[in-house]
C-alpha positions, -999 to +999 in steps of 0.1 A: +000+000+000+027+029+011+059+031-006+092+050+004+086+086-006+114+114-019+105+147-008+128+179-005+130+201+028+110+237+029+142+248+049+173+235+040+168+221+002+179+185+007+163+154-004+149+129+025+127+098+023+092+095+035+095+062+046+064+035+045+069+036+082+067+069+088+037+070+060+020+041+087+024+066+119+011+096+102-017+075+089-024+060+128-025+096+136-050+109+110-021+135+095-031+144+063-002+163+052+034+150+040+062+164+062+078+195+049+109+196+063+136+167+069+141+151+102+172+175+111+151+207+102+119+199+122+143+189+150+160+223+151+124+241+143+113+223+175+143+234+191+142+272+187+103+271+195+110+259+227+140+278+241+131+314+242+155+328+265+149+355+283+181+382+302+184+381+336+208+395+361+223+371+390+214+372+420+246+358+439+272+371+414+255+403+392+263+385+361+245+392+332+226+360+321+199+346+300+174+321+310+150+296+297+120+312+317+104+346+322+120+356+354+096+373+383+102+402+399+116+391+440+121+358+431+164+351+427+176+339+392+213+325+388+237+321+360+249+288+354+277+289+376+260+296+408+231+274+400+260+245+399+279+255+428+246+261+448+228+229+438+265+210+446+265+223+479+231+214+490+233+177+472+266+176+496+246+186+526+217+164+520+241+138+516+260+144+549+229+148+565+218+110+552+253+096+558+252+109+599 
């Protein structure tokens, strides 16, 4: 019934295969539509909807930073580095806590 498919990618130009499996899923799933864009372009479309990032200013170290999440007004936000060395430091004292 389904048979591998070429198609070529909206975004990027290349050539991919709509493959009879992939034809079966979208079929399970009542999509209509052929895909549009290869596997590696939907992956980085899904990618860059997903990670707005939004700056922020430390609240340990001042650093300018950016952040997956809309930060709130009174609630602290850390750059990478202090998140890390804060969330070490408590993992170590829950762990000393367990261990006594």
């Amino acid at each position: 019934m389904y048979q591998d498919e070429k198609l070529i990618c909206e975004d990027c130009g290349a050539e991919f295969t709509f493959t009879v499996g992939e034809q079966e899923f979208y079929a399970e799933k009542g999509l209509v539509n052929k895909p549009k864009r290869c596997s590696e372009c939907r992956k980085l479309r899904r990618q860059k909807v997903r990670r707005k990032m939004f700056d922020a200013t430390c609240a340990l170290c001042g650093a300018q930073t950016k952040v997956p999440f809309k930060p709130i007004q009174g609630r602290a936000v850390l750059c990478r580095e202090c998140f890390m060395k804060n969330t070490n430091i408590e993992g170590k004292q829950e762990q000393e806590q367990t261990e006594e």
